[in-house]
N, C-alpha and C positions, 0 to 999 in steps of 0.2 A: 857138335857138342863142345861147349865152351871148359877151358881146360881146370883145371882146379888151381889154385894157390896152396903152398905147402906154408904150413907156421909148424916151425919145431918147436918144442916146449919140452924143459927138461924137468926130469923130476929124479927126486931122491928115492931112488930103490935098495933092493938088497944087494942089487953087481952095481958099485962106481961106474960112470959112463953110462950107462941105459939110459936111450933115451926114445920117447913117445913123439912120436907124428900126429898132429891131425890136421885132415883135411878140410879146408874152407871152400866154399864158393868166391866167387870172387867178390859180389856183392855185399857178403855177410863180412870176408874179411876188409874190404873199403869199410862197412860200420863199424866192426872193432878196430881199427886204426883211427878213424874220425873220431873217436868215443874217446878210445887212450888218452889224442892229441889233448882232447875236451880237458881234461882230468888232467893230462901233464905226467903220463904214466907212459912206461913203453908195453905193446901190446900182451904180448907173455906174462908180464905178469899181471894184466886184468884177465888175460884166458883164464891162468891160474887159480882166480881169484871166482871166479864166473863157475867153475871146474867144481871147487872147493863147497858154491853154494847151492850145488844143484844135489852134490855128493850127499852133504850136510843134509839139505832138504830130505832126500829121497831117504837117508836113514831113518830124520826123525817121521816122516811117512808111514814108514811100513812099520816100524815102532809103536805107532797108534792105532792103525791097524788090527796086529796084533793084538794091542789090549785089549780093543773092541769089539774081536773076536772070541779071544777069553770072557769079557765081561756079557756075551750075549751065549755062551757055551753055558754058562752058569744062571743063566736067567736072569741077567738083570739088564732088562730092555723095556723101553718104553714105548707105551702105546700109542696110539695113529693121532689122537687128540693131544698129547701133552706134547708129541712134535709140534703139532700146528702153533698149541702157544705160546711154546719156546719162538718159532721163528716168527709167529704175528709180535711179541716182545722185544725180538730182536731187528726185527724191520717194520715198523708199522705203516700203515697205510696201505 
């Protein structure tokens, strides 16, 4: 078993000092270190930023969700044909 690589990454909490581990493969972190180099950034702060975007996604996700949940609780769903030619619209051929 190949051993892990440790990347500390600090974050602002409610206790000063806390601070979050996580762990890498060793290959994932060689590509975020090649990637940073790429960029001219030091690693931590593209985890950060990487962290930040997936955080951000996953809200606005279940956000929609949500709505879509609500808006089909209340009956407002569309039927098997008006799918189709949304998506034949939206992708033709």
């Amino acid at each position: 078993m190949a051993a892990k690589a440790r990347l500390t990454l600090s974050f602002c909490t409610r206790y000063p000092g806390d601070i979050m581990q996580v762990s890498l493969n060793p290959d994932l972190e060689a590509r975020l270190s090649n990637l940073a180099a790429q960029q001219g950034r030091d690693t931590e702060s593209l985890a950060r930023e990487a962290i930040e975007r997936l955080v951000d996604y996953d809200e606005w996700f279940l956000k929609e969700v949500e709505k879509g949940l609500a808006a089909a609780d209340r009956g407002e769903l569309i039927d098997h044909q008006e799918v189709g030619k949304l998506i034949n619209s939206r992708y033709p051929g």
